[in-house]
C-alpha positions in Angstrom: 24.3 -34.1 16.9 22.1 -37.4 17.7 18.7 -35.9 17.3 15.2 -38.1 18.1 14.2 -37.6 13.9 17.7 -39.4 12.5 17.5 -42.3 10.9 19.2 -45.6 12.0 22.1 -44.9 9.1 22.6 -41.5 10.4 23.2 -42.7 13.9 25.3 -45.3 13.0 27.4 -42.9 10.5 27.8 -40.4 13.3 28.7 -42.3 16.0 31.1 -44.3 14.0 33.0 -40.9 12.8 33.3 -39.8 16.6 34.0 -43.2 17.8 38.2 -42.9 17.1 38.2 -39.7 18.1 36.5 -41.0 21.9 38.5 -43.7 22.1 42.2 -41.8 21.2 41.0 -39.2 23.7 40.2 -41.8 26.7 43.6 -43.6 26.0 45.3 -40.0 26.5 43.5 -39.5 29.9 43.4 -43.1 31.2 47.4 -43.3 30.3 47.4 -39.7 32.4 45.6 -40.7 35.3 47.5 -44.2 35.5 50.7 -41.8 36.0 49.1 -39.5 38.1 46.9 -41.6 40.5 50.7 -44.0 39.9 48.8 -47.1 40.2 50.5 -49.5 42.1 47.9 -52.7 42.7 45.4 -55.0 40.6 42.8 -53.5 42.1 40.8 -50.7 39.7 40.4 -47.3 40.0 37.0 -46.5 38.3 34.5 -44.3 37.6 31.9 -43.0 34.8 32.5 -40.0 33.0 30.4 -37.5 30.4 31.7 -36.3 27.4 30.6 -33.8 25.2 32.2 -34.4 21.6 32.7 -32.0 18.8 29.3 -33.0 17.0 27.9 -32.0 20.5 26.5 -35.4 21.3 26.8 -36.6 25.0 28.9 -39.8 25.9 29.0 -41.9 29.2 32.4 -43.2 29.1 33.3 -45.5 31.6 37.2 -45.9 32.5 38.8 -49.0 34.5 42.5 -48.3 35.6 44.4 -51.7 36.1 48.3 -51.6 37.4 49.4 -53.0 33.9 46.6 -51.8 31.8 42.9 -49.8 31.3 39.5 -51.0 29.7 36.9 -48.4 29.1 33.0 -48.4 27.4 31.1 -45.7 25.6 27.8 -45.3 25.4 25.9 -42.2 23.6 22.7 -40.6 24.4 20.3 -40.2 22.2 17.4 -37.8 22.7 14.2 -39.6 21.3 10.6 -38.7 21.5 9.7 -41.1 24.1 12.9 -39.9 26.2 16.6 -40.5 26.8 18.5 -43.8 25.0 21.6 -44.8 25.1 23.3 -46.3 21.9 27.1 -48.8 23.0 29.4 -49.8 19.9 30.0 -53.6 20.4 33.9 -54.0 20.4 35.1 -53.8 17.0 32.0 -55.9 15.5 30.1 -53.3 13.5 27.0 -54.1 16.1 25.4 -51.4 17.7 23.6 -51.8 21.4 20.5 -49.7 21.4 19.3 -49.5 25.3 15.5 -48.0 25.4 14.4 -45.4 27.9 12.3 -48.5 29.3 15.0 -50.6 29.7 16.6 -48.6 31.8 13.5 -47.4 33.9 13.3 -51.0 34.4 16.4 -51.7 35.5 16.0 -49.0 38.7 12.3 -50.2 39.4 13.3 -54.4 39.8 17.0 -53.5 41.7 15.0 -51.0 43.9 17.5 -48.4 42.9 15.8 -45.3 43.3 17.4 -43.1 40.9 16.4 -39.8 39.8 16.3 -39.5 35.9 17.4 -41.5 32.9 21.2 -40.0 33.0 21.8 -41.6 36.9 20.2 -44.7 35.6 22.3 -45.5 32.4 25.2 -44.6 34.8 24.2 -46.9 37.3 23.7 -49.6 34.6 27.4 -48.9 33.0 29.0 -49.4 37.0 27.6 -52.2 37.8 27.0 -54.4 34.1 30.4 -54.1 32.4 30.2 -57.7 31.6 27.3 -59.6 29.8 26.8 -62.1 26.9 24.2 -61.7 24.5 22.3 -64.6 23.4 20.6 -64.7 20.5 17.7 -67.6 20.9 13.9 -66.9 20.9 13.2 -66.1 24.3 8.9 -65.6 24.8 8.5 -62.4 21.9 11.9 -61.7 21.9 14.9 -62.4 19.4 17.2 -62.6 22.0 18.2 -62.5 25.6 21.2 -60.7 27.4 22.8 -62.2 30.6 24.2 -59.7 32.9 25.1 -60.3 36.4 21.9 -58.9 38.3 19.1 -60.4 35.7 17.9 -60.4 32.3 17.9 -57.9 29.3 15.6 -58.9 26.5 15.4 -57.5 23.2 15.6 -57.7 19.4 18.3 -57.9 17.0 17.6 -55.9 13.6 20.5 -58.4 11.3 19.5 -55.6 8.4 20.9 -52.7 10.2 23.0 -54.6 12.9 21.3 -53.5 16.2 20.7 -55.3 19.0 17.6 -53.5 20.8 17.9 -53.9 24.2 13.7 -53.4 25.2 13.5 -54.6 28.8 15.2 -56.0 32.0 14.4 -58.8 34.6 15.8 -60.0 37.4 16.8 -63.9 38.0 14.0 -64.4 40.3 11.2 -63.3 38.0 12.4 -66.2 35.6 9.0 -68.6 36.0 9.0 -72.6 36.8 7.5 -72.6 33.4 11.3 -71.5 32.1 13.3 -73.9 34.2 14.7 -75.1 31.5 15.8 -71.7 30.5 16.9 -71.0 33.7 19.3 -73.9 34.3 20.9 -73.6 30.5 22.0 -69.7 32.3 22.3 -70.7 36.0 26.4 -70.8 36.0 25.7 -66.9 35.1 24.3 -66.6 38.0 26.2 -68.2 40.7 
């Protein structure tokens, strides 16, 4: 179980023993419900998902049913003391996403979401951010930058412990003329 006084080894340890059992398990019930729901077109069924593992830890899974195939994204809470994170695998690269509780508060406040707690949040962000790149250039006080298709994510990457702290989100139009430059080297993103 994640708990807010583990170490960044012990989280990493954990989540990458439950890690084949989450993905086997989302296989079996994607390859069901493509059979079931008998998916005929390219568009996707989707939705976002909890699951409670056998360490007891809480995943969001998200699950994408094509007609010819399925693509799916985990991410774990973790309980800390200054509230809810969420902690993504990144693919098969040993890299760990670690989403802060402010990152995601954030994220409602600049969309004008409205959302009631941390859990509808990092839902919200799963639906609608499947795709982003992750840039790692000096950015103001920050290692790196994240484009995903409503703003910014800005954070730090630990190289030691391979995380990639995701602190804070942005939107595109809080980008400054100061950062033009900045802005045109990721404008294509936003388009």
């Amino acid at each position: 179980m994640l708990l807010p006084n583990m170490s960044m080894k012990e989280i990493r340890k954990e989540i990458e023993e439950e890690l084949p059992i989450l993905r086997r398990r989302t296989e079996y019930v994607a390859t069901g419900l493509k059979y079931s729901r008998n998916v005929k077109s390219n568009v996707a069924l989707a939705g976002t998902f909890n699951y409670c593992s056998e360490f007891q830890n809480t995943w969001y899974v998200r699950l994408e049913l094509y007609k010819s195939s399925y693509r799916y994204s985990f991410m774990a809470a973790h309980p800390t003391r200054k509230g809810l994170c969420a902690i993504s695998p990144l693919n098969n690269t040993g890299w760990l996403l670690y989403f802060t509780k402010h990152c995601f508060y954030r994220y409602d406040e600049r969309l004008k979401l409205g959302l009631p707690d941390t859990e509808a949040r990092i839902k919200a962000f799963m639906n609608q951010e499947q795709d982003f790149s992750i840039c790692p250039e000096r950015w103001g006080h920050f290692d790196l930058y994240c484009v995903v298709s409503n703003g910014l994510i800005l954070g730090r990457a630990d190289k030691t412990n391979r995380i990639f702290s995701m602190n804070t989100y942005i939107t595109k139009d809080m980008i400054r003329s100061g950062q033009i430059k900045f802005r045109k080297k990721s404008e294509y993103v936003f388009q």
